[in-house]
N, C-alpha and C positions, 0 to 999 in steps of 0.2 A: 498417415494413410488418408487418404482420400474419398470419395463416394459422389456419388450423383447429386442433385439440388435435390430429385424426388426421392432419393435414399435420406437425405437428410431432414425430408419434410415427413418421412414416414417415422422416422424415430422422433420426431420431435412431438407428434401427433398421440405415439404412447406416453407421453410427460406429461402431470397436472402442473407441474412446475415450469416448464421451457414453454417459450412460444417463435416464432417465424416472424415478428413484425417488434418495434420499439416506438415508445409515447412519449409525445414530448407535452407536455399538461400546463396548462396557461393559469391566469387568474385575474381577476380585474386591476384596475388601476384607479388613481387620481379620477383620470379625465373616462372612462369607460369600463363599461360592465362587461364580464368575464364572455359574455355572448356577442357583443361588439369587437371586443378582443380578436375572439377565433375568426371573426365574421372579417377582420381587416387580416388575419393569415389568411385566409382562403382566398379571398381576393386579391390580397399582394401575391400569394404563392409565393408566401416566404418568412421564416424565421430568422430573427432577428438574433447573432449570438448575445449572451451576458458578459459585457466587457468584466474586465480583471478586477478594476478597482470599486466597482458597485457590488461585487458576488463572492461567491466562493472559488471563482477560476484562481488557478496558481500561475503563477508566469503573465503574457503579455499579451498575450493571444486571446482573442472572447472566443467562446464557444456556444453551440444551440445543445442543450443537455436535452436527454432520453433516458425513460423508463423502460426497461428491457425485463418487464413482469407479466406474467396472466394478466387480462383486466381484472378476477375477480383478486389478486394480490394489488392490484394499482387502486383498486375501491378499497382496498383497507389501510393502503397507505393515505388515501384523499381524506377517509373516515377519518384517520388518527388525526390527519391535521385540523380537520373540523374540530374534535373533542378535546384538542389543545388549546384551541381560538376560542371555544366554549369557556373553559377554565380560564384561560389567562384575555381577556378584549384586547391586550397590547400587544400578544403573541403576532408576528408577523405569519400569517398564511404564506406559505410557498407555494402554492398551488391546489386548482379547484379541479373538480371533475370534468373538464372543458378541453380539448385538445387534441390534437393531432397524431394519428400513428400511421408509421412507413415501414415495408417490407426491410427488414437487416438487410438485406445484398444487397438493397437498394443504396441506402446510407451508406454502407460499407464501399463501394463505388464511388462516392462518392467523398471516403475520408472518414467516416465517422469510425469509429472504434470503441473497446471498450476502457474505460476509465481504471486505471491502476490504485489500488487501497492500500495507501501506505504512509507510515511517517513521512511531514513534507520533506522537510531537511535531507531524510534518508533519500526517499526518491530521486530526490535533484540529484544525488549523487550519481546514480545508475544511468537517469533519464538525459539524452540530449536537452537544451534550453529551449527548443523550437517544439518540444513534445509535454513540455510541463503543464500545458492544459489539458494534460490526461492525470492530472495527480488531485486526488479527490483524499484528502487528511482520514487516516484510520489509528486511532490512539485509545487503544484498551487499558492504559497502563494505570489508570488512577481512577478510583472506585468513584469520584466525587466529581468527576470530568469527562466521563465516555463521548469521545468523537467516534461513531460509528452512523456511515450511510448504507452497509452494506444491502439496504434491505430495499433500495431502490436499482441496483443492478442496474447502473450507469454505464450509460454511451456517451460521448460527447461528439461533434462534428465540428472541427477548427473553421472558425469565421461565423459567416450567415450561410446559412441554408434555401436558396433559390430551389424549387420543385415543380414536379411536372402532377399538377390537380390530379390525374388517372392513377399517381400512385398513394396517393393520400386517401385514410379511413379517418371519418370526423368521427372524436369519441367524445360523448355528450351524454350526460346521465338524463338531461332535461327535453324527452322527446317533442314535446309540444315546441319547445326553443329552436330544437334543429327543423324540424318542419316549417317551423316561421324563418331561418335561418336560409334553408333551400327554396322556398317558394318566394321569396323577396327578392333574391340574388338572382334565381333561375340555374343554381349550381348542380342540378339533376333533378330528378324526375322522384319523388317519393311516393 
């Protein structure tokens, strides 16, 4: 069954858990700070997917991954990764509170989907070979090895991601950063 965009913006609106838009959350590099980062998406107007052989993509295809959470769930998943990098310095960060989020229908339009939780091996079975960049490793089976992401409620979008700035929301825990961020560039009016 079917319903309106505004049917389906009015049930999502009674959810603390659903939301209407998906985050794709950066983090710094080698050569550049987590605010230089977003500062070259905004200005490229464009993400860049995570090829296969550097990431977690399955298959051959790179992908631009998305968080498909509340922000106050995407602040607890940024949190956890901070309190991991706290305890361990070698922990590799996945991402910082820095990034980008697009309306679903937009992305969806556009290819992006939601990512399937499953044995890899299993998956490929069902999954054509040109869709295996939607297989994100889900493995309960052993108390001493949990592969579980379910808790980032992934999108992917096969390739790079080219966008149009009016549909993009910058999500930046560091207001003083985004303001310096918009008033450098001229990216809008704060």
């Amino acid at each position: 069954m079917s319903y309106t965009k505004k049917d389906w913006k009015n049930r999502i609106a009674e959810r603390s858990d659903m939301c209407t838009g998906v985050v794709h959350l950066t983090r710094e590099t080698e050569s550049m700070s987590v605010g230089q980062v977003l500062l070259k998406i905004l200005l490229d107007k464009k993400l860049i997917g995570s090829s296969p052989n550097k990431s977690f993509i399955c298959g051959s295809v790179k992908a631009v991954c998305f968080q498909d959470t509340p922000l106050y769930s995407l602040g607890q998943n940024v949190f956890f990764e901070q309190k991991m990098r706290r305890q361990d310095k070698l922990y590799k960060l996945r991402y910082q509170a820095f990034g980008v989020a697009f309306p679903k229908d937009y992305l969806f339009n556009k290819g992006a989907r939601p990512v399937i939780y499953e044995k890899t091996d299993f998956a490929k079975d069902f999954l054509p070979k040109n869709q295996w960049w939607r297989i994100v490793r889900l493995d309960l089976s052993n108390n001493n090895a949990f592969v579980d992401w379910t808790h980032e409620r992934e999108w992917r979008l096969p390739g790079d991601l080219e966008f149009d700035l009016s549909e993009a929301t910058i999500v930046c825990t560091a207001n003083n950063k985004l303001k310096e961020i918009a008033a450098k560039y001229d990216l809008y009016p704060i």
